[in-house]
N, C-alpha and C positions, 0 to 999 in steps of 0.2 A: 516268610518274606512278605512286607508288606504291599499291598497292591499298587500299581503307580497310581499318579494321581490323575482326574481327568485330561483329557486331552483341551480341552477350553480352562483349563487351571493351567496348564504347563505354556500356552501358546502366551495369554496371559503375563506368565512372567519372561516368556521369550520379548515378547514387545517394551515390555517393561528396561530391560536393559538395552535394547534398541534405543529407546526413547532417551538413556545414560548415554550411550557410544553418541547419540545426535547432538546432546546438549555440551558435548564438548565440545563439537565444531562450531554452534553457537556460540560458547564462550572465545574460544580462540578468534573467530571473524569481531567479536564484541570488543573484544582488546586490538589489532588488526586494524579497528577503524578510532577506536580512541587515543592510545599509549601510546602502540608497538612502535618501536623507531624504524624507518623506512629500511635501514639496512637488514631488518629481520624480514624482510618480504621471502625470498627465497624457500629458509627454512620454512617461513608458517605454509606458502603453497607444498615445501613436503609433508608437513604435518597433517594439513587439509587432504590433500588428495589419499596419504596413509588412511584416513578416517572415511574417507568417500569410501575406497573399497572395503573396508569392513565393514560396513553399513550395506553396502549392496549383496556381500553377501551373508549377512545376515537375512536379505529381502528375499534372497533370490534362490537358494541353497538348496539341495534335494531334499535335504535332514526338514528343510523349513514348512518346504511344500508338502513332506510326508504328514509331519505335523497339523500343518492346515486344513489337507484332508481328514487324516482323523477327528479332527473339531468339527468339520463338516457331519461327518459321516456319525457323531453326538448327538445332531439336531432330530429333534422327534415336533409332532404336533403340539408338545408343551410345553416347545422351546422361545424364550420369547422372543418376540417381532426385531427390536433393538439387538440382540444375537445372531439372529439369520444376517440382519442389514448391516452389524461388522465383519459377517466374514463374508458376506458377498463385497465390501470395498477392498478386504483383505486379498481376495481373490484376485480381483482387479488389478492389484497394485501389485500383486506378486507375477502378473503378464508380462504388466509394464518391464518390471524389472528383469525379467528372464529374458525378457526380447535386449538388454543389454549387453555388448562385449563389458566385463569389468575393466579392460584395459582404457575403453575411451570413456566409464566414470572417470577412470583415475587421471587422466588426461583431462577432463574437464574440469576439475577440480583443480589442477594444476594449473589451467587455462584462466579459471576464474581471478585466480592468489593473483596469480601473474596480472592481468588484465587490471584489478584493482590500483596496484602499486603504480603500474606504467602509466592509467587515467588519471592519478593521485598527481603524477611529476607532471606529465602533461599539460593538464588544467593548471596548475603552477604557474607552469611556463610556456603558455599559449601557444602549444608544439603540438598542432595533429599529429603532426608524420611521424610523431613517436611516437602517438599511439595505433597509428595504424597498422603495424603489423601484429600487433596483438587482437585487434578486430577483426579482422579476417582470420585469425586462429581463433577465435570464437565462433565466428559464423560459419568455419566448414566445420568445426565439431557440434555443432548446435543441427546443422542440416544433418549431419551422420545420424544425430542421435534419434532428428524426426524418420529418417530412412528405416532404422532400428526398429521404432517403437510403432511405424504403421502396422505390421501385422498382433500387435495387440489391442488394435481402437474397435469399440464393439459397432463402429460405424466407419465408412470412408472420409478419411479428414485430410487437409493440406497442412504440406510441413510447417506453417507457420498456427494452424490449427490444433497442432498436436505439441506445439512445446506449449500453445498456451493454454489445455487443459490442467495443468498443476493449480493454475493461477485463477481458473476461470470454468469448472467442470461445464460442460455441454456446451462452451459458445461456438457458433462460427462466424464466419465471414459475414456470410448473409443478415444474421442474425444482427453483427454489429451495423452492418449498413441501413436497416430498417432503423435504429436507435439513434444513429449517426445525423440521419441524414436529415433531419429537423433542427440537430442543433447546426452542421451547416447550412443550413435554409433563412437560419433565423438568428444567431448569433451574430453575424454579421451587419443584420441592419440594427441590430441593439446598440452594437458599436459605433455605428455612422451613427444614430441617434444620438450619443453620447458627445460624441465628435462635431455636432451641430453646434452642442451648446455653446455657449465661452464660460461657464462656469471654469475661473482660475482653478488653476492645480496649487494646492497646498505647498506650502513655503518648505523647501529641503531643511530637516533639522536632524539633530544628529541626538540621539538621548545617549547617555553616558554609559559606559559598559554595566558597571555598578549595579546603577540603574534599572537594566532590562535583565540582568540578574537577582535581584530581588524583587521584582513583578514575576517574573519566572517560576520563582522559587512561593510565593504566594498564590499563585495561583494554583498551583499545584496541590501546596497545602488547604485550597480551599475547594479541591476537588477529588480532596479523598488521597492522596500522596501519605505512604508509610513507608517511611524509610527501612523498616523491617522487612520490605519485601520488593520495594523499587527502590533504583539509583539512576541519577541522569547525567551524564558527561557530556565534552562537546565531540564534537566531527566534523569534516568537509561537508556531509550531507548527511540531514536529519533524517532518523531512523527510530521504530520501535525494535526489541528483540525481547523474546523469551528465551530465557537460558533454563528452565525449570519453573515447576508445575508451582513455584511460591518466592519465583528470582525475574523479578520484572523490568528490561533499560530499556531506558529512551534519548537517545543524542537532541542537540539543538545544537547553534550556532549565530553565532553574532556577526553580522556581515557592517562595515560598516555604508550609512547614507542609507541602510535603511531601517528606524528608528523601532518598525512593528515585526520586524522577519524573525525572531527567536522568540518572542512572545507566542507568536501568532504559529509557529512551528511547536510551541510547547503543547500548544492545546490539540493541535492536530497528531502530535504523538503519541502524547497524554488519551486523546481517544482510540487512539489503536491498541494501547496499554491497557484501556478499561475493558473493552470485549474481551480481550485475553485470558484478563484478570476474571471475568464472568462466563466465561464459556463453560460449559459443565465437566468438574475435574472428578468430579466423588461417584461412586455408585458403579454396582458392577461392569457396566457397559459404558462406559466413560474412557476417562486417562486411565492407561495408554494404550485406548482400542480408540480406534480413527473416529467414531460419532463424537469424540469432546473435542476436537477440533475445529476450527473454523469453516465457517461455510464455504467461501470463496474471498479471494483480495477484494471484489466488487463492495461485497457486503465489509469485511476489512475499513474497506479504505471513506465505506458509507459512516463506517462510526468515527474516524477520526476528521472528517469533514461537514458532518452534524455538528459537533463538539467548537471546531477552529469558525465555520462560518456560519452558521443556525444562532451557535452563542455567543463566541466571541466577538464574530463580526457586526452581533447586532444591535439595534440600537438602543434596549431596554439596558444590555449589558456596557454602552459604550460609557451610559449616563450613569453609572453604578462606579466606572473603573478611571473616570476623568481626572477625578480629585487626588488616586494616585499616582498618576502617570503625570500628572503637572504639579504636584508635592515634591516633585525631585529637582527642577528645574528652577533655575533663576527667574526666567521670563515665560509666559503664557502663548506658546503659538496658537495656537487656535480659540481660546478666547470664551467657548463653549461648549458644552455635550454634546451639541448637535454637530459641530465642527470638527471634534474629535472625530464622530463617527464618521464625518467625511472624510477624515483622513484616514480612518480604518479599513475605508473601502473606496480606492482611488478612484476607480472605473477609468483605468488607460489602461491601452496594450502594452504590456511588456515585454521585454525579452526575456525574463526569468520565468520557466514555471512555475515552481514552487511560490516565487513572490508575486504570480500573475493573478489579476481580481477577478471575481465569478464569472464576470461575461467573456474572458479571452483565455480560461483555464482550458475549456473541454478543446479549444481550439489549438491550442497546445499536444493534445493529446491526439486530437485526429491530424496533425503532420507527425510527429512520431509513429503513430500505427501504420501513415500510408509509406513512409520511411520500412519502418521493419519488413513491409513485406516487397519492397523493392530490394532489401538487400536478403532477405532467406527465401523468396518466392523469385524477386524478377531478376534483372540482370544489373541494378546499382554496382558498382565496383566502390569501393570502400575509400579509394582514393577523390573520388569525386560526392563522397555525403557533405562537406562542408560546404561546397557551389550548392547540393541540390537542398540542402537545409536553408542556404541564406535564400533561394528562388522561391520557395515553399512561405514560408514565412512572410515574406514582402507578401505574397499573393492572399495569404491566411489571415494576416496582422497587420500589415502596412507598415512592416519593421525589416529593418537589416541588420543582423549586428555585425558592430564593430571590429568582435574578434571571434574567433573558436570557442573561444574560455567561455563568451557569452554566446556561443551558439550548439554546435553538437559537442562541445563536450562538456557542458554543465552538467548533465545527469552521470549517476552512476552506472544503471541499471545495465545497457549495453556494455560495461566496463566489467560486467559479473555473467556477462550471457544469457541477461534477464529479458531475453526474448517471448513476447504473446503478455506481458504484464501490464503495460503503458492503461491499457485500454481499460485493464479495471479502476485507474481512476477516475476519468469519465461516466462509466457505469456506477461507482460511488456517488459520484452526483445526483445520479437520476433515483440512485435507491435513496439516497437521505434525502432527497426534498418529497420521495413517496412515503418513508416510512413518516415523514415529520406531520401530511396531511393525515395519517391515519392518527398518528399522537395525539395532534390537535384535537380531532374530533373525539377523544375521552379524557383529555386534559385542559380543554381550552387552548389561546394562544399562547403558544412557547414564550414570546415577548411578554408575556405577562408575566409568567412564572418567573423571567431570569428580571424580570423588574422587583419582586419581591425575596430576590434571593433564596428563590427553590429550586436551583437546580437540581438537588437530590430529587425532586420527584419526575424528571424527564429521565436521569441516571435511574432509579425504577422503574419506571415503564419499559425503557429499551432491557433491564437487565430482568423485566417479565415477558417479555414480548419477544425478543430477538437475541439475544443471547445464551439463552436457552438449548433453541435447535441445533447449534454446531453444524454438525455435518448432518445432519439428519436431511437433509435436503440442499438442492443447488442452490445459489441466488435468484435464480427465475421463480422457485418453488417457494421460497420465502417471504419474497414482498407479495407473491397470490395468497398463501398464508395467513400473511401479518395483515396486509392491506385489503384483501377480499377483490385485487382486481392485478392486472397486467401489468409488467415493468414499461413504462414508458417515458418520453423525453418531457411529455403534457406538464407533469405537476413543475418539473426544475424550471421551463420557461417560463409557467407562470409565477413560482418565488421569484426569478429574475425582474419579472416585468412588474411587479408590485414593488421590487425592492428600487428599482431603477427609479420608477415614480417619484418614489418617498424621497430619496438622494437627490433627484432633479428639483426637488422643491425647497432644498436648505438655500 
């Protein structure tokens, strides 16, 4: 009889069809948010939550952890470093999941399906109060699940601390308040500066569907887009997904009156898509052992806003993309390169995040943070977030919106229970204007490069530099790393304040 095979060979191909049973739920939420017809909601929340618990226990199983141990108990002093460091996350992760009832996964998951569809009509039809009972079915299952998973955090964290380690390994509170509180310090008078000016706001123009479908589509192909291994459809809200280690989407979306939001959502996709696509897949200690995974959403969301506002927005790039974006048009709104670029980057508050420009983005993001944790830490009632969104806002932005549609229910995120997330786009920020000084300083200025149409060689650097580590470390460990210094707010204020400059002098 022949001997079994090692225990780190078996565990191996246990993760390996984990990483199958996942990529379906991937695909079904991918179709979900593209195709499905709304009256399939029901079923796909059965289908999803069916998948939730099999996944869990697969995670969580005695058979799994007998297993785990034995790979452990494999490890000798010849065992390498990258070995030890996936089964001690394996370890981790296998806490997390044991500290789970499977019945309130499958409830969350159920919670999620549900929550999507009912956000989906709602936003629609500018009806909180429909979605509010599904919000509140979110946030007591979301608070359960921090109750659950406190006795597995290797430290003392708050419930709203512990749903956003998935999203964010080692942040807290504190942490973001140190990072936070400069750009509230200082965001603010950038804007009243802006607001001083009278520099006119660019003339509302509408570019043709067509149109920003074939810049879309160009762009893509000119940043590396194989159709062999990506596809991009639309959605309500623009998203990357990996369904598989060589099956790569990305949604966008055409809104109309505003002429750059699907463009400008393609690249910022598109760089979520690239990290993906370069994270390390091959090599013993890789896919589908947890190091070839992404670092953190921080670092995530740092590469898809490198990409949309470092390149896109900029202004070597704006001069390079003029002649196609006014080759469609009958008449010349803006007249010039440098005009366009103004128009690529408004600098007004808006009510849109996603559509909001550099200097009123992170402020976006810090009323949503202090939102989540009034509704899973303090005592916000759910029926009162759309008063306490339009107060916040006025106070943040000098904005009220009009309706729901354009206030707390534009985003998804809370509609899926994507509680502890918001915040890594903020922290995106601050990681790509740090990793972009470290860039500079072995490539010269980015505006150079995308002046002579090399962005392949910033796509190499980030995919020698940062793409690389996956998991191999958190986001705090990465830009000390990469950058040889501290994650801080320093470098993104001062891109802002040089960009600001340049823009104030068109």
């Amino acid at each position: 009889m022949a001997a079994p095979a090692p225990a780190h060979q078996r565990l191996g191909d246990h993760l390996h069809q984990t990483r199958l049973w996942g990529s379906i739920s991937s695909a079904l939420y991918y179709d979900q948010n593209t195709v499905m017809p709304p009256a399939g909601a029901p079923w796909r929340g059965d289908q999803l939550a069916l998948l939730a618990k099999q996944l869990h226990e697969r995670q969580s199983s005695a058979a799994y952890a007998d297993l785990l141990a034995e790979a452990e108990a494999e490890l000798d002093g010849a065992s390498a470093p990258e070995a030890v460091h996936n089964l001690q996350l394996l370890r981790q992760e296998l806490r997390r999941q044991q500290a789970l009832d499977p019945d309130l996964v499958a409830a969350l998951a159920q919670a999620q399906s549900s929550g999507n569809a009912r956000w989906q009509d709602a936003r629609r039809q500018d009806d909180f109060a429909s979605f509010a009972p599904a919000l509140e079915r979110l946030i007591q299952l979301r608070r359960q699940q921090a109750s659950q998973l406190a006795s597995a955090e290797p430290v003392q964290r708050s419930p709203w601390e512990i749903l956003a380690q998935p999203y964010e390994p080692a942040i807290s509170k504190t942490r973001l308040e140190d990072l936070f509180t400069p750009l509230k310090a200082q965001l603010p008078a950038l804007l009243e500066q802006v607001r001083a000016t009278s520099t006119p706001h660019p003339a509302a123009i509408d570019l043709p569907e067509a149109l920003q479908e074939q810049l879309c589509s160009e762009l893509l192909n000119r940043w590396g887009y194989d159709p062999a291994h990506c596809q991009r459809s639309r959605s309500a809200h623009p998203f990357s997904c990996t369904v598989g280690p060589q099956d790569f989407r990305i949604t966008t979306r055409v809104v109309p009156g505003q002429p750059f939001s699907a463009f400008l959502a393609t690249a910022h996709e598109w760089g979520h898509s690239l990290y993906e696509q370069g994270l390390p897949r091959s090599g013993d200690h890789y896919f589908p052992w947890p190091l070839g995974d992404a670092t953190s959403m921080g670092v995530h969301e740092s590469q898809s806003l490198f990409w949309e506002c470092r390149v896109a927005r900029g202004e070597a790039f704006a001069g390079r993309w003029y002649p196609r974006f006014r080759s469609g048009l009958a008449d010349d709104p803006w007249g010039e390169p440098q005009r366009f670029w103004r128009a690529l980057n408004p600098l007004q508050p808006g009510l849109i995040r996603v559509e909001a420009d550099e200097l009123s983005y992170c402020l976006h993001i810090v009323l949503r943070y202090e939102l989540e944790l009034a509704l899973i830490e303090g005592d916000l009632p759910v029926a009162e977030l759309p008063g306490e969104w339009n107060q916040r806002m006025r106070s943040l932005l000098g904005l009220v919106p009009p309706s729901d549609r354009e206030g707390c229910l534009q985003d998804i995120h809370w509609a899926e229970g994507l509680f502890g997330y918001f915040p890594s786009y903020a922290l995106g920020h601050l990681i790509s204007a740090q990793l972009a000084e470290a860039m500079e300083r072995q490539l010269g200025p980015i505006e150079q490069r995308v002046a002579e149409a090399d962005e392949a060689s910033l796509r190499g650097w980030l995919a020698g530099q940062v793409w690389p580590l996956g998991h191999r470390v958190n986001g705090e460990e990465l830009v000390q790393q990469v950058c040889g210094e501290r994650l801080s707010a320093a470098p993104f204020l001062r891109y802002l304040e040089a960009k600001l400059a340049r823009l104030q002098a068109i």
